[in-house]
C-alpha positions as CSV (number, residue, x, y, z in Angstrom):
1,X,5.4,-10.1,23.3
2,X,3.7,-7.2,21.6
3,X,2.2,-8.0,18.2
4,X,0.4,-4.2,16.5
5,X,-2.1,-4.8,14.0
6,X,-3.1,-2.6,11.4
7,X,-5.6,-2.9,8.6
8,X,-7.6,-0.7,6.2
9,X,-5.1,2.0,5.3
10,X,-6.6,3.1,2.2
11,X,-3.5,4.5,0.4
12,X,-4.0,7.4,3.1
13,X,-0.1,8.4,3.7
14,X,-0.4,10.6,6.4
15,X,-2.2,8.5,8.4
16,X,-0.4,5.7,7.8
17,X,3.2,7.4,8.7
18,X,1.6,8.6,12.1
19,X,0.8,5.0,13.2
20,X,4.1,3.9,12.3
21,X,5.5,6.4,13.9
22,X,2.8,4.9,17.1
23,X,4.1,1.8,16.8
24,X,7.6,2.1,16.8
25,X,7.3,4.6,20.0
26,X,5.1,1.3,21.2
27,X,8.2,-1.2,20.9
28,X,5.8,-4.0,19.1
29,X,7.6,-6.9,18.3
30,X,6.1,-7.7,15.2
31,X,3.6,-6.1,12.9
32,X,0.6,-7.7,10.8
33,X,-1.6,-6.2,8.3
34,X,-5.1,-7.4,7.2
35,X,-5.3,-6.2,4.1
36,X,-6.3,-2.6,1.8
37,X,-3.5,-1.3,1.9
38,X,-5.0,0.7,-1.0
39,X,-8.1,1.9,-2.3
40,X,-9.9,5.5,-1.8
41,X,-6.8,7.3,-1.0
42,X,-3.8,9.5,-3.0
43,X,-0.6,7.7,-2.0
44,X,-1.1,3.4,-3.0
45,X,2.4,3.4,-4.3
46,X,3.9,5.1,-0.9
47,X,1.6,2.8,1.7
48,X,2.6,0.1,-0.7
49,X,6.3,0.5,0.1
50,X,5.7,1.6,3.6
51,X,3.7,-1.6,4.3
52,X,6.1,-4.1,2.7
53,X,9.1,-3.2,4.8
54,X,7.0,-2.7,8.3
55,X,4.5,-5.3,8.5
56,X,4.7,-8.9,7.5
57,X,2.6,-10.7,7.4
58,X,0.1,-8.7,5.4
59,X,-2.9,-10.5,3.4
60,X,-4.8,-9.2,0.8
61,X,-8.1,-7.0,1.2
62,X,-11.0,-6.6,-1.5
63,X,-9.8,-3.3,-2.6
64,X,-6.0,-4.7,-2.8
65,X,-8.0,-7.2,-5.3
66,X,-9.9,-4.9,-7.5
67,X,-6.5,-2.4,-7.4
68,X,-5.0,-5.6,-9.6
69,X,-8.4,-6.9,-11.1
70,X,-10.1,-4.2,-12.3
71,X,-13.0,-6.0,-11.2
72,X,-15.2,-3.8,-9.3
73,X,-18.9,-5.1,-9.8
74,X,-19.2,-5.3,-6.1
75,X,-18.5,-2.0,-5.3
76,X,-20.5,1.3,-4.8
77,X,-19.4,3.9,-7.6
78,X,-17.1,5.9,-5.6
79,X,-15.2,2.8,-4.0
80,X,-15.1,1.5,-8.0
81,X,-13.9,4.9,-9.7
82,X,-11.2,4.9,-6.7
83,X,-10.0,1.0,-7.4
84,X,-9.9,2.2,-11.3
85,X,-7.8,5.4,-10.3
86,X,-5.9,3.1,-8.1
87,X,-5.4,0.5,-10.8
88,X,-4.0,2.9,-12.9
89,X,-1.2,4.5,-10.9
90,X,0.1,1.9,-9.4
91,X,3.8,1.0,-9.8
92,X,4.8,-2.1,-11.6
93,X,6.3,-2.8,-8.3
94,X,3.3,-2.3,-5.9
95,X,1.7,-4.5,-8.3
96,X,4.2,-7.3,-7.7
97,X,3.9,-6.9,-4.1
98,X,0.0,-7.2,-3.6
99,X,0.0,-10.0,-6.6
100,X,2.5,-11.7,-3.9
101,X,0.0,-11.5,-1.0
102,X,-1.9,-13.9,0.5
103,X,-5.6,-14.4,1.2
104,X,-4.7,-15.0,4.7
105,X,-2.0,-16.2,6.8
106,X,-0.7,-17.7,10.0
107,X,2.1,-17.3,11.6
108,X,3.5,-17.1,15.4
109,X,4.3,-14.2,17.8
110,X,6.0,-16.2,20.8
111,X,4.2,-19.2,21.9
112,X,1.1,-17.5,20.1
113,X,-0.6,-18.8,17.0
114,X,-2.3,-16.6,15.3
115,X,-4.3,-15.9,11.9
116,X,-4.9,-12.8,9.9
117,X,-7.6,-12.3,7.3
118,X,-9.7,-9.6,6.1
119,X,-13.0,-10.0,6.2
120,X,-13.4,-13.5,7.6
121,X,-11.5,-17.2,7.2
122,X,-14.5,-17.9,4.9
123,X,-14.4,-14.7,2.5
124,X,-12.4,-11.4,1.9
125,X,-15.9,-9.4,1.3
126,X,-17.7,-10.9,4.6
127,X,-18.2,-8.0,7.2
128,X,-17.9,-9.5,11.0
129,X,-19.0,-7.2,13.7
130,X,-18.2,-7.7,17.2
131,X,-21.8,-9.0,17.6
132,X,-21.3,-11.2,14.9
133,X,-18.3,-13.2,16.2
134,X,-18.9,-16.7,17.6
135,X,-16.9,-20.5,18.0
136,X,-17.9,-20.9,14.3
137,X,-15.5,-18.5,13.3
138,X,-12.7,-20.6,14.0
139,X,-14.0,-23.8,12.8
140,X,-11.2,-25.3,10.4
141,X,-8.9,-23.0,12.5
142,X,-6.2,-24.1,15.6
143,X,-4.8,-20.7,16.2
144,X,-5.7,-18.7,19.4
145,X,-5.9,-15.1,18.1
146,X,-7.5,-14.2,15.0
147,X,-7.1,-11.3,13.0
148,X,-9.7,-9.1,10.9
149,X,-9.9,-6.0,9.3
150,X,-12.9,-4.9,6.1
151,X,-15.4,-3.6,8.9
152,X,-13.5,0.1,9.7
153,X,-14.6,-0.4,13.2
154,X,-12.2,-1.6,16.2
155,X,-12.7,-4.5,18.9
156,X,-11.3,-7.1,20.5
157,X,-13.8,-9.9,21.8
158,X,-13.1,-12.8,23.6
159,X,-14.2,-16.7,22.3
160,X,-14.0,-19.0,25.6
161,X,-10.2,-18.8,25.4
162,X,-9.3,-17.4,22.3
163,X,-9.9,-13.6,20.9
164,X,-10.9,-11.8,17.5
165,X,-9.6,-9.0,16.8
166,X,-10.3,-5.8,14.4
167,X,-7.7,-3.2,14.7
168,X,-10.3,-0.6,12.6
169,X,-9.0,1.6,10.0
170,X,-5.7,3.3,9.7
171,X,-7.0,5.1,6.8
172,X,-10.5,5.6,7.0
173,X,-12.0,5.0,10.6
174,X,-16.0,4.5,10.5
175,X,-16.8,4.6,13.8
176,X,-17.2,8.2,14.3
177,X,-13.8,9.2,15.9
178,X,-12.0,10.1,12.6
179,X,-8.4,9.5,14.4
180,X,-6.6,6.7,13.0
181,X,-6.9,3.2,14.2
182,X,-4.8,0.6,15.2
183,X,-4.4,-2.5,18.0
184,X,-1.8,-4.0,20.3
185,X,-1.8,-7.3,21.2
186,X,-0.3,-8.4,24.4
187,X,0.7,-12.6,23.5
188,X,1.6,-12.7,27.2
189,X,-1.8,-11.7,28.6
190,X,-4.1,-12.4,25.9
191,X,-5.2,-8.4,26.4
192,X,-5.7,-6.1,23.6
193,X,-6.0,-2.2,23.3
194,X,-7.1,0.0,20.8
195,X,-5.2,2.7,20.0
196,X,-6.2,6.4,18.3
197,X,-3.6,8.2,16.4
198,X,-4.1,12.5,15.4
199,X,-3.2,12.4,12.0
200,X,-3.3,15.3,8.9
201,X,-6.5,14.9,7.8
202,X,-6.6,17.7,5.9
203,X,-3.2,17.4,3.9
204,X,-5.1,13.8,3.5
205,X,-8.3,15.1,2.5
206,X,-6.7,17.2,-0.3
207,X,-4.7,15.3,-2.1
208,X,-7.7,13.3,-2.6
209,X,-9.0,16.2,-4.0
210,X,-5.6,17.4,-6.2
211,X,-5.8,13.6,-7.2
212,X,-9.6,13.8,-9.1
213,X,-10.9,11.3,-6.7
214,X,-14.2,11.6,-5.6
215,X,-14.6,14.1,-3.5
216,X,-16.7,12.1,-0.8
217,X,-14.1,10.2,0.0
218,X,-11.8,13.8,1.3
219,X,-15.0,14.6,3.2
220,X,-15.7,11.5,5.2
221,X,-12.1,11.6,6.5
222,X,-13.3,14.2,8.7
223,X,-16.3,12.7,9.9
224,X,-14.6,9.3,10.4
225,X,-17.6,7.7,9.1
């Protein structure tokens, strides 16, 4: 089986639409999501929809949490004046859905078990890099595969006989290709692939503008950093 992860989609629409429209030409069976669905970009309400009817499951990300919170201490100002933005347009209905997320989640694609969190099993704000990932990351854990996002950066790194994997950023790569980001998991294999997706940066970019966000966050989208 095919399981296609996504992560990090930032409330950016237009990228999010062309990876769906990636995924379904990739005939996953299943979708998962690990989390900020919003955050940063124009459209939460639209990638909140979007998300809820194509992947489950999804778990909550630190800007998901500061979109229902208001609590944005942790944040630099620009990620903080977005998450206010953010908290303010959302719908009472995007509300209820990221209020009905999870911190994480585990579920089974086929005979795999696998577990999806943001930024690691221990916390939502922990950033794990490829270099970072070791056995201890799945201590209190069974499943085979697990799933991260919160980093922006793609990989997929084998643990003995288990994998970690970080699809990157639909919404916001930072890893110097601005192209969209996602992964697909082969369950059969135990092989994963990163995949790059041309998106509309600049219809993006300026309705972050049109929007009053800060305008740092259009620019980067072309820099993917």
């Amino acid at each position: 089986m095919r399981l296609a992860v996504v992560s990090d989609i930032h409330s950016n629409l237009h990228a999010l639409k062309a990876v769906k429209t990636s995924i379904e030409a990739e005939g996953a069976d299943m979708v998962v999501c690990s989390g900020d669905i919003v955050g940063y970009g124009a459209f939460p309400n639209e990638c909140c929809r979007i998300v809820k009817d194509f992947a489950r499951p999804a778990v909550l990300g630190n800007h998901d949490i500061a979109a229902i919170t208001r609590v944005t201490d942790f944040m630099n100002p620009f990620a903080a004046q977005a998450a206010i933005w953010t908290a303010n347009h959302l719908s009472s209905e995007s509300r209820g859905y990221i209020q009905s997320l999870p911190g994480g989640a585990k579920f089974a694609v086929g005979r795999l078990k696998a577990a999806a969190f943001h930024g690691s099993p221990a916390s939502v704000d922990e950033y794990v890099y490829e270099q970072d990932v070791g056995e201890d990351l799945f201590d209190q854990l069974e499943e085979t595969a697990l799933i991260l996002g919160h980093t922006h950066v793609p990989f997929a790194k084998r643990v003995g006989d288990r994998m970690v994997v970080n699809p990157g950023a639909v919404g916001q790569p930072r890893d110097g290709d601005p192209r969209a980001s996602y992964a697909v998991l082969d369950t059969s294999h135990m092989s994963c692939a990163v995949r790059r997706v041309e998106y509309d940066i600049e219809g993006a970019a300026g309705a972050i503008l049109s929007a009053g966000l800060p305008p740092i966050l259009a620019h980067r989208l072309f820099e993917g950093t």
